[in-house]
FILO-683200 format. One record per residue (C-alpha): z, x, y. Coordinates in steps of 0.2 Angstrom, whole numbers, padded with zeros to 4 digits, always signed. Example, Ala and Ser with C-alpha at 12.3 -4.5 7.8 and 13.67 -1.06 7.14 Angstrom:
BEGIN
+0039+0062-0022
+0036+0068-0005
This chain:
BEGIN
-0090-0154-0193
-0072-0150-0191
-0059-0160-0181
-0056-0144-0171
-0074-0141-0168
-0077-0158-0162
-0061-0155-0150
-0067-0137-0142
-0085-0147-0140
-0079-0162-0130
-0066-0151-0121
-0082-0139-0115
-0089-0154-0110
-0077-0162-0099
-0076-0143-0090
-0095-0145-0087
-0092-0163-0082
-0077-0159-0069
-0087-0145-0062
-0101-0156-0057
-0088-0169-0051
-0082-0155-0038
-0097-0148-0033
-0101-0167-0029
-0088-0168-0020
-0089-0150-0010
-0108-0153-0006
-0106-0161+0009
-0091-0155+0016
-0099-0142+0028
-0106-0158+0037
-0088-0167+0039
-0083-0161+0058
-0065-0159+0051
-0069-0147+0038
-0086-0140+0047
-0074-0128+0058
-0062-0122+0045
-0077-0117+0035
-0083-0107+0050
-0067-0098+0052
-0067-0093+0034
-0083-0085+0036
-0079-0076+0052
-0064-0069+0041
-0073-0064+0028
-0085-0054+0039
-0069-0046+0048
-0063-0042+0029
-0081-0037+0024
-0079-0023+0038
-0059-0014+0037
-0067-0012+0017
-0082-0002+0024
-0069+0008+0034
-0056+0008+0022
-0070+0017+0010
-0075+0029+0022
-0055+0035+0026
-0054+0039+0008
-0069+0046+0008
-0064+0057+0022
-0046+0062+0014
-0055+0065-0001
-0064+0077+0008
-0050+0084+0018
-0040+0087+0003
-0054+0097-0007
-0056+0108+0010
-0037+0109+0010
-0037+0114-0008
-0050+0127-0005
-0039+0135+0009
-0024+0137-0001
-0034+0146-0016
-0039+0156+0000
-0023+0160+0008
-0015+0164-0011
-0030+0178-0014
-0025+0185+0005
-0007+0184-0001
-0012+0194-0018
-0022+0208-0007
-0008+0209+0006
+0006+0211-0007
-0007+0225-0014
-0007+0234+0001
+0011+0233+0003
+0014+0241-0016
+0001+0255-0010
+0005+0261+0006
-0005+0279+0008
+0006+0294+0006
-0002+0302+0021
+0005+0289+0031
+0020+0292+0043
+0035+0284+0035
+0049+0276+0045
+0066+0281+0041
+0084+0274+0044
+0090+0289+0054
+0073+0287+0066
+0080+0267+0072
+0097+0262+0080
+0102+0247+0091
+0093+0245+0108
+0113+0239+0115
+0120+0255+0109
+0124+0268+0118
+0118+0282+0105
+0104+0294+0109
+0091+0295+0098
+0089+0313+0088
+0075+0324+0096
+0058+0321+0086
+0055+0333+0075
+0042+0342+0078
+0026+0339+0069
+0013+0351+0059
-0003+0349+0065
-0014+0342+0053
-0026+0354+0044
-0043+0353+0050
-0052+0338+0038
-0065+0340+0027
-0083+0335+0028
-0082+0318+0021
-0089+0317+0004
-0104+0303-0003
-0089+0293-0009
-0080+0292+0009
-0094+0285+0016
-0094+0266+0024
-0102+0254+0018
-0111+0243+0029
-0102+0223+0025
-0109+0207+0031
-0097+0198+0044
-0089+0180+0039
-0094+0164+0047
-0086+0159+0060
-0081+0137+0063
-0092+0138+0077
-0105+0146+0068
-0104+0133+0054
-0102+0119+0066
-0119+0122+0073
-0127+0124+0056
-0140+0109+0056
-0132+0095+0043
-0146+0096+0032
-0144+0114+0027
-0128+0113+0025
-0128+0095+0013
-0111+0096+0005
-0105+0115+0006
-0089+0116+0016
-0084+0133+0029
-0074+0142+0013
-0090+0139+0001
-0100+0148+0015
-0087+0164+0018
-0084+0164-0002
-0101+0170-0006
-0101+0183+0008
-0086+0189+0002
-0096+0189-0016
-0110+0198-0007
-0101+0210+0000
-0093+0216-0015
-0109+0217-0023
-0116+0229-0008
-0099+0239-0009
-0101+0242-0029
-0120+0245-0029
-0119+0260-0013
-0102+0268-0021
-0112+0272-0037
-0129+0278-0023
-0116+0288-0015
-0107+0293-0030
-0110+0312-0038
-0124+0311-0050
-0114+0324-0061
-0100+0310-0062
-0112+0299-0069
-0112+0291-0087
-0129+0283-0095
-0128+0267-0088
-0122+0272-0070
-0137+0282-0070
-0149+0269-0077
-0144+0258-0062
-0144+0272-0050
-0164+0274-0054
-0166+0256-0054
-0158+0256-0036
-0169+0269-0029
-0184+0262-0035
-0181+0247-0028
-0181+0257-0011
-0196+0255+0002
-0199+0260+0020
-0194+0242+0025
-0179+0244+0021
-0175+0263+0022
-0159+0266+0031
-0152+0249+0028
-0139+0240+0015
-0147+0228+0004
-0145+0220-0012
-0157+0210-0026
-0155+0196-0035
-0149+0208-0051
-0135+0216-0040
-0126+0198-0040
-0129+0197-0058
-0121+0212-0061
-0108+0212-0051
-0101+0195-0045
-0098+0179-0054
-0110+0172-0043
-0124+0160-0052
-0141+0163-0043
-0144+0144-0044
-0152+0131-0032
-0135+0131-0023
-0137+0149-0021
-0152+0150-0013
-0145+0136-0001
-0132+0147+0005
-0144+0161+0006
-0153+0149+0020
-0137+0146+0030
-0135+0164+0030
-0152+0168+0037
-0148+0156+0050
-0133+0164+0055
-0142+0179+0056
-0132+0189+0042
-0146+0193+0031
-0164+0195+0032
-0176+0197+0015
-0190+0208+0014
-0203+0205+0000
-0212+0216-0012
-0216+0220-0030
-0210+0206-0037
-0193+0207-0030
-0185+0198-0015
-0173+0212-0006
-0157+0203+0005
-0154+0214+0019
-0138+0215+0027
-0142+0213+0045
């Protein structure tokens, strides 16, 4: 055997050997009277220690959450920005517009021009199947989602909720433009779905807006998945669909 062999050997076992000595030593401290109370204090630290942990992990788990729900908002608030600068760059020509020589100062003195007078508007015409409105579900309100039981909910947040309504709704507005749309107007694969929609029809759900399972497919990004269909249930309990059943397919009603 090597000499350094022989040296890590006896060095491993004087460790064992002082370990022992210590625990020799520590075994009946808890009995001294001196050291019984300081041993006590260190394990009603611990315990205090043991707690501010447990709420120290469930603050971070609540900022984690707050900051995911804070991240959603602003992806929200950027898409309302988006559609609001749309609106901006697309004002409707129809609409009046406001001129420099129509404002002045409140503090002036200067009289503002008489109005011109305006043409009265020719008589509209009948709206045609494209004007028509499309029925759209409402958003969840906080209340609403407050009072949502916790077990149907799990871990979607309020803007999870409102985003798959806003999904829905596009679908609904995409599937009744094409219903509404001129059949002349139509090529092969908007007529194909325009059959599929009426055959889908029955008297349950004559004269109200609803859409399939195939609607979101083809016209969301949506998956129809098991969180899906857990959405689906907080929407039937806030009352913002309904489904009627038959032939095979599960219709969701706008309500």
């Amino acid at each position: 055997m090597a000499s350094s062999d022989l040296e890590q050997l006896c060095s491993h076992i004087n460790e064992k050997i002082g370990n022992i000595k210590k625990t020799l030593s520590l075994r009946h401290c808890g009995q001294e009277p001196t050291l019984k109370t300081v041993l006590n204090n260190i394990g009603d630290e611990i315990i205090v220690v043991n707690e501010l942990l447990n709420k120290l992990e469930l603050e971070i788990h609540y900022q984690e959450q707050t900051n995911n729900s804070l991240k959603e908002l602003c992806d929200s608030l950027e898409e309302d920005y988006k559609d609001v600068e749309h609106l901006k760059e697309n004002i409707p020509s129809h609409l009046p517009q406001i001129t420099e020589t129509q404002s002045f100062d409140k503090g002036s003195n200067l009289v503002p021009e008489e109005p011109a007078k305006v043409e009265e508007p020719a008589p509209t015409k009948k709206p045609s199947k494209e004007q028509r409105s499309i029925k759209e579900m409402p958003f969840i309100t906080c209340d609403e989602f407050n009072g949502i039981p916790a077990y149907m909910k799990s871990r979607l947040t309020y803007y999870q909720v409102n985003d798959v309504i806003k999904e829905i709704n596009k679908a609904v507005i995409s599937k009744y433009k094409i219903l509404h749309q001129s059949k002349k107007s139509m090529n092969s694969v908007t007529r194909n779905l325009y059959h599929r929609f009426i055959d889908e029809e029955t008297k349950d759900t004559k004269g109200h807006y609803f859409i399939v399972e195939a609607d979101i497919k083809e016209f969301t990004t949506l998956r129809v998945d098991k969180k899906f269909h857990m959405l689906l249930n907080i929407l039937r309990h806030c009352r913002r669909l309904s489904e009627v059943r038959g032939g095979g397919l599960t219709r969701y009603v706008i309500t």
